[in-house]
Structure formats: C-alpha cells, structure tokens
C-alpha positions in Angstrom: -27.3 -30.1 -0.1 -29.1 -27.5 2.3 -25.9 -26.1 3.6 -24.4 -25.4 0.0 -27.7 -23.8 -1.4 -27.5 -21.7 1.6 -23.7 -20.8 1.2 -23.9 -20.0 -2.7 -26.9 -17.8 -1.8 -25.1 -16.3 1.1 -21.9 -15.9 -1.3 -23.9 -14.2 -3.9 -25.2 -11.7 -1.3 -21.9 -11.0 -0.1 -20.4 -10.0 -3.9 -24.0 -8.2 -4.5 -23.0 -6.1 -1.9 -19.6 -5.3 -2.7 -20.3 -4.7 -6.4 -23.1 -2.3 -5.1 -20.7 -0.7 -3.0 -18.0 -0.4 -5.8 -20.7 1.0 -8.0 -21.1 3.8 -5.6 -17.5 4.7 -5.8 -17.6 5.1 -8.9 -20.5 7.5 -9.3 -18.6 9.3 -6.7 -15.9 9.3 -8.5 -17.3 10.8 -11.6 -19.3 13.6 -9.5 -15.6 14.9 -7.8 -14.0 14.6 -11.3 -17.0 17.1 -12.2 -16.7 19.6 -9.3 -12.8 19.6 -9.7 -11.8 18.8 -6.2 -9.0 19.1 -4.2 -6.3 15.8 -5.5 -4.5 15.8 -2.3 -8.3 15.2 -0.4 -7.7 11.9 1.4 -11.1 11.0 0.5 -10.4 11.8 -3.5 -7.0 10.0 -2.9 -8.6 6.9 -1.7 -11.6 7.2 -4.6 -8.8 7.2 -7.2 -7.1 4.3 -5.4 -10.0 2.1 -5.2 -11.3 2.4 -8.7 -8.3 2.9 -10.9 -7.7 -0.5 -11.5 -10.9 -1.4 -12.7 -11.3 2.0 -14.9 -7.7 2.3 -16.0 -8.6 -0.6 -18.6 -11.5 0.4 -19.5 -10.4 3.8 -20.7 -7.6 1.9 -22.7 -10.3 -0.1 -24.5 -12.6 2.7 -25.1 -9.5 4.7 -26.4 -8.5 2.5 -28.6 -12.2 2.0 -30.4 -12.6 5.3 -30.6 -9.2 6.2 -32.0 -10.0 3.5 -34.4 -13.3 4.5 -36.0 -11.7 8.1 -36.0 -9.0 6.6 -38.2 -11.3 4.3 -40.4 -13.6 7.6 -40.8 -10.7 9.5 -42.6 -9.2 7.1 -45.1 
C-alpha cells in the first residue's frame, strides 16, 4: 500500500507540473498575441502549436454562447 500512495502522489506531482507549465504557455501566449509579434518566430510558432488544441475548443464554445445570448437579446 506504501508503494501506491507514493506513486499516486508522485503521479499527481508530475501532472501538477505539466499543467503549471501549460499554464505558462498560455499566458505567454496571450502577452505575444498583445505585442503583435512576429508569426513566423519559431518560438510564437511553437506557442501556437502547443496550445491550439486546448484553446481552439474553447473559443468555439465561448463563440457559440455568446452568439447565442446576442441572438436571444434581439428577438
């Protein structure tokens, strides 16, 4: 039972870590798409990469609500 407490805690580390790490992307992210930078940066090639995936549905989602209480505010 010791060695699987220790390897959920370890494995809980581990994602802690990587989530923290894609968080930072993000935010980085965010502060290039404020300061317009250069798209063919292989740095703001590889930000884009990296956190498209997780933003691209997102955006959908947020589109969709907003699009919807636009619509349901002008009938």
């Amino acid at each position: 039972m010791f060695v699987l407490e220790n390897f959920v805690v370890a494995l809980a580390k581990v994602i802690d870590i990587v989530l923290t790490i894609y968080m930072w992307l993000i935010i980085f992210r965010a502060v290039i798409s404020w300061v317009n930078a250069d798209p063919y940066n292989k740095i703001v090639i590889f930000l884009y990469r990296v956190t498209e995936p997780v933003l691209r549905p997102c955006a959908a989602y947020c589109r969709r609500k907003i699009s919807a209480l636009i619509f349901r505010r002008l009938s």
